[in-house]
N, C-alpha and C positions, 0 to 999 in steps of 0.2 A: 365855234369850238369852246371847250372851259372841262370842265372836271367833270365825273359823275355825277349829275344830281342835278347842274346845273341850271337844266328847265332849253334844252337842245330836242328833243325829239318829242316834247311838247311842243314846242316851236313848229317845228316840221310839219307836224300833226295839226296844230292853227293854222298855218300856211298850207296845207293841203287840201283844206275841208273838212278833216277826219275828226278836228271838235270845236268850237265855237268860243270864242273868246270869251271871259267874259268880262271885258269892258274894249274898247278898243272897235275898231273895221280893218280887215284884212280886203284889198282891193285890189282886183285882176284887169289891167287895163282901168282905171277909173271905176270899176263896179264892184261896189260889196257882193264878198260871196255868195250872202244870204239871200241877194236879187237872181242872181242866176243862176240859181239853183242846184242839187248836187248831181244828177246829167248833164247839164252843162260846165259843172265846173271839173269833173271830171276828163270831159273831151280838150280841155286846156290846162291841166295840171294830172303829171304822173310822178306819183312815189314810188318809189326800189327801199324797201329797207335793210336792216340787215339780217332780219327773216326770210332764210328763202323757203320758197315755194315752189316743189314742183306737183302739177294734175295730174292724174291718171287720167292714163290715157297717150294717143302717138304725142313725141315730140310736135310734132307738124299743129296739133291742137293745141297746146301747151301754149303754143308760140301765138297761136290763133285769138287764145283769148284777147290779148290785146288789141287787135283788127280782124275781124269774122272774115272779112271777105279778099285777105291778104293771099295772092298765091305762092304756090313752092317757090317762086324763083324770088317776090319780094321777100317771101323770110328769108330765104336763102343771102340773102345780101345784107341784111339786118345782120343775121349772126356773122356774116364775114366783116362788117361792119365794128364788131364787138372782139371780131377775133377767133370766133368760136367753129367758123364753119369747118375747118379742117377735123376738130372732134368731132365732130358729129357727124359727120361722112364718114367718121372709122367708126361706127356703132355698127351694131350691125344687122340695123336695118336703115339708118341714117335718119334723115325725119319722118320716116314711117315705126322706130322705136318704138315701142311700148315704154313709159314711165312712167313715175308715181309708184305709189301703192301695188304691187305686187309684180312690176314690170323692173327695166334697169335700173338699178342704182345709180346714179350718179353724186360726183362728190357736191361739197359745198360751193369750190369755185364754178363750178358745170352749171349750177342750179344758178347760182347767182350770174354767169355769165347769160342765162334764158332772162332771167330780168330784164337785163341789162337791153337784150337785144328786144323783148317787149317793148321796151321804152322808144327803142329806135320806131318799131313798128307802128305802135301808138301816135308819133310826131307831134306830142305835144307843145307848146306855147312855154309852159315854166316845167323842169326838172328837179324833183327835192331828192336825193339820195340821204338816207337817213344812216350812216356808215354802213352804205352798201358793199363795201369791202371786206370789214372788219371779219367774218367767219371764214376766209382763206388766211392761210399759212404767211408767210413773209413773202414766200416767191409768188405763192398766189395773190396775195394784197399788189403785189407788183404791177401783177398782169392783172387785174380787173381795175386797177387805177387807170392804165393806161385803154381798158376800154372801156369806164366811164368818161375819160377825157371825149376819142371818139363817140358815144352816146351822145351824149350833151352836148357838141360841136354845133353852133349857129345859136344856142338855146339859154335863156336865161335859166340858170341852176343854181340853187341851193343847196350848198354840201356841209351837212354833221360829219365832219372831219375828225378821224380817229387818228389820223397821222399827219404829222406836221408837216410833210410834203406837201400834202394835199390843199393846206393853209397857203402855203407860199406861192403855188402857182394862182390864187383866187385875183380876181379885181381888187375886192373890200373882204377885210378880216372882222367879221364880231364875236368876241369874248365875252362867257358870259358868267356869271356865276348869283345862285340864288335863284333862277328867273329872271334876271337881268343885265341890262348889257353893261359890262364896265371899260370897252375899250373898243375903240373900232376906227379902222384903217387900212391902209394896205401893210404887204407884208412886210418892206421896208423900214414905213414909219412909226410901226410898231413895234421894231427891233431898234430901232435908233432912239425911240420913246424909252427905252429901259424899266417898262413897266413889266405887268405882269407875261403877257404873252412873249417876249422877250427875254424872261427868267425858263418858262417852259421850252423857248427855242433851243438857248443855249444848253439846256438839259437834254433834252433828245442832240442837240450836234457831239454830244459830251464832253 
């Protein structure tokens, strides 16, 4: 977590694959990413940002991307997973929808809630959410927290936390600011530190 700017979804983006450090090794399991290359480092690391995306094209494909060969009933449990499968059985064609590009709309949380359930689909090794929350409402920031918690469940994950909740429940907290870490701990020792991250808690508890 840290302020705008602070070099957090740059982070993400090094940790993901998506740009190359330039000094340092990022290591998945003991192996630079640069050795296993980005097909394989893909099949063990999935990002969600907080870009959503949906294809054109049925739901049921959408969801596909992430595993080609997934059938209706394993997406089916992916989204119930996420929370999602009850909306999308009231569509009204359900995972046979048309969306995207000239097909249903759906809102932000709906789209991000497909991420989200991608992620399940996919079964990645590591989770980056990059404030995969962040473009739902408050009530929807609610409800897609509590289905990335389910997402990421068994899974080492890394969360750009736009809300301070999301901080509190972590193992290890790191603050950054500039590109660099200036505080890191659990959520606790961080509040008991009365440092920075601890002036930002007390600000969001008001």
């Amino acid at each position: 977590m840290g302020a705008s700017g602070a070099g957090k979804t740059t982070l993400a983006a090094v940790v993901s694959g998506l740009r190359a450090p330039s000094s340092g090794t990022v290591l998945l399991g003991g192996v630079p990413l640069d050795e296993l290359g980005e097909a394989r480092v893909r099949e063990h690391v999935f990002l969600v940002s907080q870009e959503t995306h949906v294809f054109a094209g049925t739901l049921l494909d959408d969801l596909r991307l992430a595993r080609a060969g997934a059938d209706p009933g394993e997406v089916e449990s992916a989204l119930e997973t996420v929370g999602a499968l009850d909306w999308v059985r009231a569509l009204p064609e359900g995972l046979e929808t048309v969306v995207g590009e000239g097909g249903h709309a759906l809102t932000a949380e709906q789209a991000q809630h497909l991420a989200l359930a991608r992620l399940v689909l996919a079964d990645p090794d590591l989770a980056v959410l990059d404030e995969a929350t962040a473009e739902a409402g408050s009530s929807g920031a609610r409800r897609l927290e509590s289905a990335a918690v389910a997402a990421t469940k068994g899974r080492t994950t890394l969360v750009v936390a736009h809300r301070l909740t999301q901080a509190q429940t972590a193992d290890r907290v790191v603050v950054m600011d500039q590109g660099r870490i200036v505080e890191e701990g659990t959520h606790d020792q961080l509040v008991a530190d009365g440092g920075r991250y601890a002036r930002l808690w007390h600000s969001w508890q008001g």
